[in-house]
MIDODO-528856 format. One record per atom (N, C-alpha, C): x, y, z. Coordinates in steps of 0.001 Angstrom, whole numbers, padded with zeros to 6 digits, always signed. Layout:
N
XYZ ...
//
This chain:
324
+000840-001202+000000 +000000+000000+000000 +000868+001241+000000 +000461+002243-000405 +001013+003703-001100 +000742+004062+000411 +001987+005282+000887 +001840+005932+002201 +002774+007142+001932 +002471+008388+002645 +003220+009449+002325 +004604+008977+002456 +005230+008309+003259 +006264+007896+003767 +006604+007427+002065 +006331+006431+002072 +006955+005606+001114 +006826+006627-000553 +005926+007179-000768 +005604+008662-001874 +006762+009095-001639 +007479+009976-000602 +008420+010865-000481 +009830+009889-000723 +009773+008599-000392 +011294+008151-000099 +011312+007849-001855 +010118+007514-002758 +010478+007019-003982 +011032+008307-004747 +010423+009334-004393 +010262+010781-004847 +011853+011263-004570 +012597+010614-003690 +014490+011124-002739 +015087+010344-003742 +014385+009182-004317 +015360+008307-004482 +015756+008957-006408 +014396+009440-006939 +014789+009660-008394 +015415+011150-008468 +014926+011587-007567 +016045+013268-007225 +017335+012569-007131 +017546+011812-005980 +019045+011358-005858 +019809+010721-007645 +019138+009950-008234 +019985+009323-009719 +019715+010478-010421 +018628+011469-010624 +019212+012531-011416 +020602+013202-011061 +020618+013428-010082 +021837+014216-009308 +022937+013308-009656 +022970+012149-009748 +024105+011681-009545 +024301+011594-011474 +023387+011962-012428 +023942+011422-013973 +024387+012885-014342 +024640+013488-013386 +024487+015180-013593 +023359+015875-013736 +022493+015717-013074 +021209+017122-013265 +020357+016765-014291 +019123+016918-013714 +018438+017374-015000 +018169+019228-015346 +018250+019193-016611 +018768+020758-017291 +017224+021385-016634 +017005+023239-016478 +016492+023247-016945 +015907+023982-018070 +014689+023712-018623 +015250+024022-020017 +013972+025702-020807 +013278+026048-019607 +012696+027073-019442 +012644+027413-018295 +012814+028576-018254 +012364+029228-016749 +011177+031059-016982 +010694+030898-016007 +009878+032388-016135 +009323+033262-015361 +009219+034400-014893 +009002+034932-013801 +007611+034579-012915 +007856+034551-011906 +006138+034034-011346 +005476+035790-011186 +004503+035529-011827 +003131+036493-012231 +002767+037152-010916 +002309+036734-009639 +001521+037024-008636 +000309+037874-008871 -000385+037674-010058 -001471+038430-010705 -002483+036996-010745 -004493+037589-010480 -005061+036414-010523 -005928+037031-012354 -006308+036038-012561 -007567+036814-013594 -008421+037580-013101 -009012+038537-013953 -010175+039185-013707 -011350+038462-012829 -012170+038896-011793 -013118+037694-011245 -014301+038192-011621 -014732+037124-012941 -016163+037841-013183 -016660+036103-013868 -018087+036053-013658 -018296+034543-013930 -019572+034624-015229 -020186+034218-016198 -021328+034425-016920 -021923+033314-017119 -023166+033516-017031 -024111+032136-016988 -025541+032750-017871 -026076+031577-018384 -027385+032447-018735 -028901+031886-017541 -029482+032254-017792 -030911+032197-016750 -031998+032358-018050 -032700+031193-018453 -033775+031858-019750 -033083+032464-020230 -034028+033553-020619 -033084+034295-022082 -032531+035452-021520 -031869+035711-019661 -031478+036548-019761 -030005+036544-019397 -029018+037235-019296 -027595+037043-019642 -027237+037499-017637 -026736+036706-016926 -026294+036732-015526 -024814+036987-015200 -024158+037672-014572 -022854+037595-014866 -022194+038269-013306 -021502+037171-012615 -021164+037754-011345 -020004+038255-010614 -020181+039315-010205 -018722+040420-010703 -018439+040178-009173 -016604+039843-008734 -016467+040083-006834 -016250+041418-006919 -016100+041615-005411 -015736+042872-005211 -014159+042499-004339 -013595+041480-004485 -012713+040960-003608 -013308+040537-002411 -012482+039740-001730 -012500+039325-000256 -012307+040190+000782 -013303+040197+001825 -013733+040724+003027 -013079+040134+004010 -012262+040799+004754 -011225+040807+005972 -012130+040932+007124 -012303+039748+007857 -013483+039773+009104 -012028+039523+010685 -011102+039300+010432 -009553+039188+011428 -010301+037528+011796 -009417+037522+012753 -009446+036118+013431 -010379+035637+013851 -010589+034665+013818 -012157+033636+014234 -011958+034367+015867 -013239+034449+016594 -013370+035063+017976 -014660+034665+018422 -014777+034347+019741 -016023+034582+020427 -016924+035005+019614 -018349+034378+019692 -019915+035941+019341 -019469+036209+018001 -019035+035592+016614 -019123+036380+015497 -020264+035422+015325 -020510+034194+015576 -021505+033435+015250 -022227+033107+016851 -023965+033656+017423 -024277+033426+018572 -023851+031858+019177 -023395+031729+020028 -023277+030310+020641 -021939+029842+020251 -021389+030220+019427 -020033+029702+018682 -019146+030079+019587 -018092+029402+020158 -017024+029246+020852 -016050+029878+019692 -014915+030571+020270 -013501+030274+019014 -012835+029018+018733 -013266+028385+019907 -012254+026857+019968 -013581+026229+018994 -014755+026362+018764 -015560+025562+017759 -015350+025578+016589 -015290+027354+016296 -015167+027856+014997 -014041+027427+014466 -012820+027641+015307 -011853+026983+014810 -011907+025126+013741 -012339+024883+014790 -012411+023465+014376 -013465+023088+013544 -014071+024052+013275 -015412+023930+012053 -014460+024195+010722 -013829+025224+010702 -012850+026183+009551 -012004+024438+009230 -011674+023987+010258 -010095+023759+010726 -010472+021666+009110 -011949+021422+009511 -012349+020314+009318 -012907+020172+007901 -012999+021685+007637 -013652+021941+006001 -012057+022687+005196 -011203+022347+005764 -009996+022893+004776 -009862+024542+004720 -010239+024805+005372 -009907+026432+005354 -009119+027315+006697 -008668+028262+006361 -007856+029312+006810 -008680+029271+008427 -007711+028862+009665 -008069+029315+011245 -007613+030722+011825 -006529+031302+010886 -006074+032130+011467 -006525+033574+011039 -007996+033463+009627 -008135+034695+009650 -009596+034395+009015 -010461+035120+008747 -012137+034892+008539 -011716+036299+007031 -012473+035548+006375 -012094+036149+004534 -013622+035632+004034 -014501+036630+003998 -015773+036317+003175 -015878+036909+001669 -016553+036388+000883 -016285+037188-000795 -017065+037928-000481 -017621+038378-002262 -018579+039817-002088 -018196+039495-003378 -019760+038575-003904 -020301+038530-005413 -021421+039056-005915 -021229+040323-006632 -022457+041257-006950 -023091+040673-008175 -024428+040606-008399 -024750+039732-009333 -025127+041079-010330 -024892+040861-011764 -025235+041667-013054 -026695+040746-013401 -027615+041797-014027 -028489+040373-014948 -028833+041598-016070 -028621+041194-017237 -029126+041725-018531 -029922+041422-019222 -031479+042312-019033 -032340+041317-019301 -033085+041774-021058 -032073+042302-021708 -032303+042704-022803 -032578+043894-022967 -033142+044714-022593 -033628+045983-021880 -033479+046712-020729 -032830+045941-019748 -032364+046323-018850 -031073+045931-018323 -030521+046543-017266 -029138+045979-016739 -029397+046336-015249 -029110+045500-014491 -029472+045901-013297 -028170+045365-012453 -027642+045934-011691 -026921+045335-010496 -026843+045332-009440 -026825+044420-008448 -027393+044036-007212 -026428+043970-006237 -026303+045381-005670 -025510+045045-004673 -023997+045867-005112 -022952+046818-004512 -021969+047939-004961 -020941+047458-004580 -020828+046778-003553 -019508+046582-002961 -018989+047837-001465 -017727+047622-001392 -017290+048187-000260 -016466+049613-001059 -016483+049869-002195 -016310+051576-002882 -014655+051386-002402 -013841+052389-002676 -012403+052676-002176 -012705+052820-000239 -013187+051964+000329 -012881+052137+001914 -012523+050783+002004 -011438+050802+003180 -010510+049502+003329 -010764+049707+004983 -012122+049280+005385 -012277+049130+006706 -012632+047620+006770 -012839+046752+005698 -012528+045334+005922 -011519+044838+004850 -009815+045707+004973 -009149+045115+004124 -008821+045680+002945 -007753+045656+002290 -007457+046088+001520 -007185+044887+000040 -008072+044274+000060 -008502+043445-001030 -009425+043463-001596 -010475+044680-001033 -012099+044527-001544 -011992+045910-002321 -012913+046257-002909 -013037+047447-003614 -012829+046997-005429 -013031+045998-005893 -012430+045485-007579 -013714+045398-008389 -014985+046056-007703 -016089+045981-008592 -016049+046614-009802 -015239+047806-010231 -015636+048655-011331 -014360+047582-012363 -013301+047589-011452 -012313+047098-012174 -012801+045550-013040 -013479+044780-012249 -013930+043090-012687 -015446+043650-013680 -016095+044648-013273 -016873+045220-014511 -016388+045520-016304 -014984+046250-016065 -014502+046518-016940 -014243+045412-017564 -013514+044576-016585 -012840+043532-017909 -014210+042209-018100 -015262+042772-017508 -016689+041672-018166 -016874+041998-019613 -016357+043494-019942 -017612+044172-020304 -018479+044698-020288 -018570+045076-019123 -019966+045774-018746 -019573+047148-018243 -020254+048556-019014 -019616+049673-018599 -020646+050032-017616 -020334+050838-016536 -021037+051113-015313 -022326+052070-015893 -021792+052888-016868 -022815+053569-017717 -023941+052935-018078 -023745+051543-018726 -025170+051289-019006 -025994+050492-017999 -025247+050559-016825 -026221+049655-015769 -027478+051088-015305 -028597+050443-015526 -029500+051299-015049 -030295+051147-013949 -030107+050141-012825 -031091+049763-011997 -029933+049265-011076 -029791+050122-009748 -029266+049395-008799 -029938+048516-007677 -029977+047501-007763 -030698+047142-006766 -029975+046737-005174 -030557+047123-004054 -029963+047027-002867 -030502+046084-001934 -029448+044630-001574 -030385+043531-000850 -030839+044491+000750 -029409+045603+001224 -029641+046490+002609 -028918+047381+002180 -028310+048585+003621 -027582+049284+003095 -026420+049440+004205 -025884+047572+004406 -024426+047856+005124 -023374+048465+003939 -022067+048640+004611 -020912+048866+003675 -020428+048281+002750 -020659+046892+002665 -020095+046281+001756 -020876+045802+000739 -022364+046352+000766 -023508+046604-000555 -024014+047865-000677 -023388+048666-000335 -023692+050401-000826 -022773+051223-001110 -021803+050998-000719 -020590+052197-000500 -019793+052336-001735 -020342+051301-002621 -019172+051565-003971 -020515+052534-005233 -021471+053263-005012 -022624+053955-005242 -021685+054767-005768 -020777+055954-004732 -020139+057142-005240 -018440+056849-005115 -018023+058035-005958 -016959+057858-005468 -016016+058987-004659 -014775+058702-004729 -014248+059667-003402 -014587+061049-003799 -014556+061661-005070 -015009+062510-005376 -016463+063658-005072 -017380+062172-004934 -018675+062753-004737 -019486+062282-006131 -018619+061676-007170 -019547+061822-008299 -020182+060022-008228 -020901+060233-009078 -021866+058639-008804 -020635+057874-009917 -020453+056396-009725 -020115+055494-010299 -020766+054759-011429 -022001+055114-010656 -023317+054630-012053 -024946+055386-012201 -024070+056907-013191 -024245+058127-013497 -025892+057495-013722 -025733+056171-014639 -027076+056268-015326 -028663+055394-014397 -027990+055027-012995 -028528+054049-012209 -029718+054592-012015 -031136+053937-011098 -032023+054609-010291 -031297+053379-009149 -032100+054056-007814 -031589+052947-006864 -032797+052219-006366 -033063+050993-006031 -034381+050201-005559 -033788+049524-004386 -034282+049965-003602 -033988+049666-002337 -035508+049812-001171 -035343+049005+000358 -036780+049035+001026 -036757+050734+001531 -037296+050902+001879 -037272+052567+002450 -036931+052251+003945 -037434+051331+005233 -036918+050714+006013 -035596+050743+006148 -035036+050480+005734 -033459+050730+005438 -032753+051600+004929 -033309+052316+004318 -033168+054114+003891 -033005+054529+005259 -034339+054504+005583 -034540+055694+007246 -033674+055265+007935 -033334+053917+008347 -032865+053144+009600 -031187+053637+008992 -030585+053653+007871 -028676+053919+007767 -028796+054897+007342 -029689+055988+007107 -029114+057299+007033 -029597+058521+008428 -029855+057635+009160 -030515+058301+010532 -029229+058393+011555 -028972+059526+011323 -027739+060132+012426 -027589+059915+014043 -029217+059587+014532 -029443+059203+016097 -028653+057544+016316 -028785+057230+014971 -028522+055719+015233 -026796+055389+015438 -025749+056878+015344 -024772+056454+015377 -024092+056652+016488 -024131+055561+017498 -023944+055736+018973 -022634+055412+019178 -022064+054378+018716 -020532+054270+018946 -020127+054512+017478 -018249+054566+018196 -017929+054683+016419 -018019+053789+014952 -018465+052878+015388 -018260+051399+014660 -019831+052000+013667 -020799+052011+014322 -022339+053247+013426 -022025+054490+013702 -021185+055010+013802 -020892+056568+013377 -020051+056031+011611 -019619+055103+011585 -018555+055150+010685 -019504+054364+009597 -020535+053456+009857 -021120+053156+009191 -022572+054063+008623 -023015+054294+009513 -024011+055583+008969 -023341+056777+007768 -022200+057414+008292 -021377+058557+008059 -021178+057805+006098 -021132+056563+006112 -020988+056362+005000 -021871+055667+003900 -022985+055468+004542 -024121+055112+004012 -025443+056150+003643 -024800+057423+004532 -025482+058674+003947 -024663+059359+002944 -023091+059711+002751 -022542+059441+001325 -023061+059342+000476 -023100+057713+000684 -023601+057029-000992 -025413+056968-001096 -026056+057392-000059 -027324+057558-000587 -027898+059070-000448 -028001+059659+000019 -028637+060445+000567 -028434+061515-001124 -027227+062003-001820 -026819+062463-002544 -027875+061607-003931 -028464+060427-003835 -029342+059707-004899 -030598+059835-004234 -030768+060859-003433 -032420+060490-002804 -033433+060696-004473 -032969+061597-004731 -034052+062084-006297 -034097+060310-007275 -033722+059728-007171 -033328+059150-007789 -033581+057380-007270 -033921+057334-005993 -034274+056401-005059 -035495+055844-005832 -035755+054666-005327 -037200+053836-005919 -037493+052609-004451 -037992+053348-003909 -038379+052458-002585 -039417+051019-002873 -039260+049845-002624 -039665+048840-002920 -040673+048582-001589 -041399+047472-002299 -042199+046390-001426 -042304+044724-001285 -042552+044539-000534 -042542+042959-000181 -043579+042583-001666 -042568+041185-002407 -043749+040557-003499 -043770+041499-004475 -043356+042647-004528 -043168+043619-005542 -042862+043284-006795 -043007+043309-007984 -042054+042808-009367 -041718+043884-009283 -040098+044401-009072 -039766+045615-008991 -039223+046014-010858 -038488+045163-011433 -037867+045094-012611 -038978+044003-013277 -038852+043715-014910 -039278+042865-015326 -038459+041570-015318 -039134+040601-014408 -038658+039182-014265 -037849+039288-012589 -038135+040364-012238 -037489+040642-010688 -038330+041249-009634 -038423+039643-008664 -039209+040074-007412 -038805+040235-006095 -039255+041145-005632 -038625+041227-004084 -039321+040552-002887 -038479+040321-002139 -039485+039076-001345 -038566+039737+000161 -039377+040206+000937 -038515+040736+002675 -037938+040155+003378 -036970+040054+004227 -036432+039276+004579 -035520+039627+005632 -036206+040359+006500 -035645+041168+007565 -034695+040314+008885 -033978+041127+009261 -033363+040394+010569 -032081+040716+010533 -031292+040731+009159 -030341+041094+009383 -029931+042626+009304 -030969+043021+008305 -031168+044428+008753 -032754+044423+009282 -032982+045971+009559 -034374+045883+009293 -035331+045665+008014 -034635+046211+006896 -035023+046309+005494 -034378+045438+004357 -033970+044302+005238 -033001+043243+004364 -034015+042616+003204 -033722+043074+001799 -034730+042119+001235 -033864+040746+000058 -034612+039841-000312 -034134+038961-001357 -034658+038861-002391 -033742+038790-003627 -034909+039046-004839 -034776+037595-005424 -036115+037377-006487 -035895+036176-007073 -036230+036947-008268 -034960+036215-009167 -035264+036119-010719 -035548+035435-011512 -036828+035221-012488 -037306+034358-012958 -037240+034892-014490 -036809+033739-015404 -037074+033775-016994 -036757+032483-017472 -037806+032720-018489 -038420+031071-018680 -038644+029901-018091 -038641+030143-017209 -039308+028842-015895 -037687+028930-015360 -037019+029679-015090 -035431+029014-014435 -035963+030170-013591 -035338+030022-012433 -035187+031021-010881 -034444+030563-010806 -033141+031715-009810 -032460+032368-009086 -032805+033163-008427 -032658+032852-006871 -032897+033791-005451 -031271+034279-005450 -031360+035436-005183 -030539+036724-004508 -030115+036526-003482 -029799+036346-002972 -029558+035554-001559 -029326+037153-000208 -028713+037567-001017 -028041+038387+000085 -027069+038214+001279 -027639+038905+002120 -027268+038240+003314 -027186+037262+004351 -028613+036643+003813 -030065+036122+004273 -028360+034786+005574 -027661+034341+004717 -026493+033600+004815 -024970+033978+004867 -023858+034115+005518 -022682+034799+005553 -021730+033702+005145 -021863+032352+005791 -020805+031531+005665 -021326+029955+005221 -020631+029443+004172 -021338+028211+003266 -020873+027419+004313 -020563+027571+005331 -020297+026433+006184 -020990+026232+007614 -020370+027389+007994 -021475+027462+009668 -022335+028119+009779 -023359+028923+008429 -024457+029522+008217 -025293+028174+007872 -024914+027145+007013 -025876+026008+006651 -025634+025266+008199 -024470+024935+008657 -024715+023699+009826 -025169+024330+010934 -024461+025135+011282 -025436+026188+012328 -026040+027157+011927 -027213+026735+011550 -028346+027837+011052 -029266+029158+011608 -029079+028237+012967 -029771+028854+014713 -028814+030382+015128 -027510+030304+014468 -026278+031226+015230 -026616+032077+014417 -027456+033373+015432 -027138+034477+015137 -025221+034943+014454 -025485+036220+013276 -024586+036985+013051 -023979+037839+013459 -022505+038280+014012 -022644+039872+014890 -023281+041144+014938 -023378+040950+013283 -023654+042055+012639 -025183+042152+012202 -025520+041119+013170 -027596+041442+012364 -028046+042400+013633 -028823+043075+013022 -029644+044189+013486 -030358+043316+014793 -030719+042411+014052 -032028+041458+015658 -031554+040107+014620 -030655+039468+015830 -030114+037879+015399 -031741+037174+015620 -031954+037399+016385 -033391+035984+016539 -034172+036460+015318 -034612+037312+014667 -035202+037367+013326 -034693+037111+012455 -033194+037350+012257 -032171+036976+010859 -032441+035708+011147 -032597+034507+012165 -031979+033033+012129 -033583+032380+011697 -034833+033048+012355 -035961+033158+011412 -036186+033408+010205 -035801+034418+009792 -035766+034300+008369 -034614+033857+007672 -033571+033068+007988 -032956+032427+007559 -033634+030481+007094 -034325+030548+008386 -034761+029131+007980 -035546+028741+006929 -036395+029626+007063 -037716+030180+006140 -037476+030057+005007 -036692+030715+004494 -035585+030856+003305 -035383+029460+002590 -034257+029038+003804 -033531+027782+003275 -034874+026821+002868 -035476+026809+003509 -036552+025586+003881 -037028+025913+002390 -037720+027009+001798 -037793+027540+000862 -036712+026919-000488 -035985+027564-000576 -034982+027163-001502 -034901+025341-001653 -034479+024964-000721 -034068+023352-000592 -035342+022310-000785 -036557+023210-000251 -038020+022385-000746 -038514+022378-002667 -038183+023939-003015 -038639+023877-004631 -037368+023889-005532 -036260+023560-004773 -034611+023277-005724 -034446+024515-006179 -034463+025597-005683 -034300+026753-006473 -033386+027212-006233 -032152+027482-007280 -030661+027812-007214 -030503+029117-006731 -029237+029448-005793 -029232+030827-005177 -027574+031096-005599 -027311+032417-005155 -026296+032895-005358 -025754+033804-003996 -025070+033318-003181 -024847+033728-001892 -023824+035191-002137 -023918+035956-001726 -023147+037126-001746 -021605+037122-001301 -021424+035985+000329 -020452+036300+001135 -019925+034140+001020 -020853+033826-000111 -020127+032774-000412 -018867+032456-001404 -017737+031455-001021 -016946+030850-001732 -017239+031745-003783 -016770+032171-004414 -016169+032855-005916 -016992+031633-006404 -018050+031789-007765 -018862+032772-007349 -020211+032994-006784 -020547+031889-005577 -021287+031810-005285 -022689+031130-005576 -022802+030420-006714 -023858+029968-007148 -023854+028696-006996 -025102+027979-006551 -025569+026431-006024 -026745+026497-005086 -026888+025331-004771 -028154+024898-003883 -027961+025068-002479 -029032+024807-001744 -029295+024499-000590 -029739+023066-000483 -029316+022528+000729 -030380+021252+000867 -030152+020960+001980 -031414+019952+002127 -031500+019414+004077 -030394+018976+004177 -029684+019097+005147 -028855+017973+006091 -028917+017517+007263 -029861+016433+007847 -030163+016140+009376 -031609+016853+009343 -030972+018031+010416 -031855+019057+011330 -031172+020443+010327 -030425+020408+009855 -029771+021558+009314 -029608+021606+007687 -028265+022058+007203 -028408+022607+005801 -027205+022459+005253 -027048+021967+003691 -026113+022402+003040 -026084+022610+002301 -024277+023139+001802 -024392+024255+000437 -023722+023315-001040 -024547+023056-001683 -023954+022305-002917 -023428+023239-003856 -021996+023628-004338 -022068+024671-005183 -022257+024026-006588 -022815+025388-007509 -022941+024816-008794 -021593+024278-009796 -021827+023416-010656 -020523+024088-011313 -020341+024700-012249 -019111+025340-012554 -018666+026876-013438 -018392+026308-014873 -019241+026241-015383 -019559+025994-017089 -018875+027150-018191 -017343+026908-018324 -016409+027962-018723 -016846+028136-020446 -017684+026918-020749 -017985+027584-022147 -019375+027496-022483 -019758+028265-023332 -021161+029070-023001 -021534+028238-023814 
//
């Protein structure tokens, strides 16, 4: 039987007879790149054209106490530690979904804009736009799942001027009032988040399109509420030609201990016991009529199922169909 042991000693032994007939040459060499591709993914949905742009990875620091309710660090650890991933630092994406629906262009969700308060890896939305193809000019419909930082703030830029001159914005009004309301910024952590969520909206109020629960806000795009993690958290589903895709949003943070621990409040939800309510709701939803989602703060680029597991949930991702 094959054992690392015995892999490595066969692996010493043909290094060793090269070495000893003189070397093997070699016979190219070339600088290493440290550049990734552009991150932008395209899929179709019916007849309309889907295409999901990151904004880079979100710097959350070290697994800790309370980022997940009930979660120990010594758990989290060993949750990270058992699914192959990084213990020593918490890195969520940020996949904004495009959909072109022939007539329209809509995009869901801005990113974290030039602020590096989670990191200096996020902010690549205009840049992974560009190299889609897709000029910010012709997106005309922004749509907003809430209005934390890392789905509003890439709206304007440092300047003051809009990023997407030609947008309207659709967003709940709930969440208008609640992040641009100045009473609400009691420590600095919502001083810094308000301070920048009135920025990027308040300057588009003319221009705002306040939504409703069940709404067809766009053609082939419905909004469905989904409060808890904000107050005005909503999820959209897109439908053409009998195919759906749910929006996911927030509704979920982590493809791992958001599906197995479903119950654990987020730090960052407005009212955890309603986010983990309407989290179930959701899933139960999705995983009962197979309806494919696209997680925001999931694994590049986010698209796959839900399904039961036990008492709980998991995340099947789709796979990335590189030719159209």
């Amino acid at each position: 039987m094959l054992s690392r042991r015995t892999l490595l000693t066969g692996g010493s032994a043909i290094v060793t007879a090269a070495a000893l007939n003189g070397g093997m040459p070699s016979f190219a060499k070339a600088p290493m790149q440290n550049t990734q591709a552009p991150a932008f993914y395209r899929f179709k949905l019916g007849s309309f054209e889907a295409t999901v742009i990151s904004d880079g990875p979100l710097a959350l620091g070290a697994p800790a106490d309370g980022v997940f309710s009930g979660v120990t660090k010594d758990q989290f650890i060993k949750r990270l530690n058992n699914n192959f991933l990084p213990t020593d630092s918490l890195q969520l994406e940020q996949n904004a979904l495009v959909i072109n629906t022939g007539d329209r262009v809509a995009l869901f969700d801005t990113g974290t804009g030039s602020a590096k308060t989670f990191g200096d890896k996020s902010g690549r939305l205009l840049s992974n736009l560009k190299a889609a193809g897709i000029d910010p000019k012709d997106v005309d419909a922004i749509v907003l799942t809430h209005a934390h930082p890392d789905h509003c703030w890439g709206i304007m830029n440092d300047a003051g001027e809009r990023n997407f001159p030609n947008a309207q914005i659709y967003m709940s009004q709930l969440d208008f009032d609640f992040w641009t309301d100045e009473s609400k910024a009691a420590d600095d952590m919502m001083k810094t988040m308000v301070g920048g969520v009135r920025k990027n909206l308040l300057p588009n109020r003319d221009r705002m399109v306040f939504i409703k629960d069940a709404q067809e806000i766009l053609p082939g795009v419905q909004a469905m509420a989904a409060p808890g993690h904000t107050v005005g958290h909503t999820i959209f589903m897109i439908t053409s030609q009998g195919k759906t895709l749910c929006n996911l949003g927030d509704i979920a943070h982590h493809h791992i201990v958001s599906m197995r621990i479903p119950r654990a409040a987020f730090t960052y939800d407005t009212d955890g016991k309603q986010g983990v309510e309407t989290r179930l709701r959701v899933f139960d939803m999705l995983a009962s009529q197979r309806i494919q989602m696209v997680g925001y703060h999931f694994p590049y680029p986010g698209i796959g199922h839900v399904v039961k597991w036990k008492e709980n949930y998991s995340y099947v991702p789709s796979p990335m169909l590189m030719v159209p």
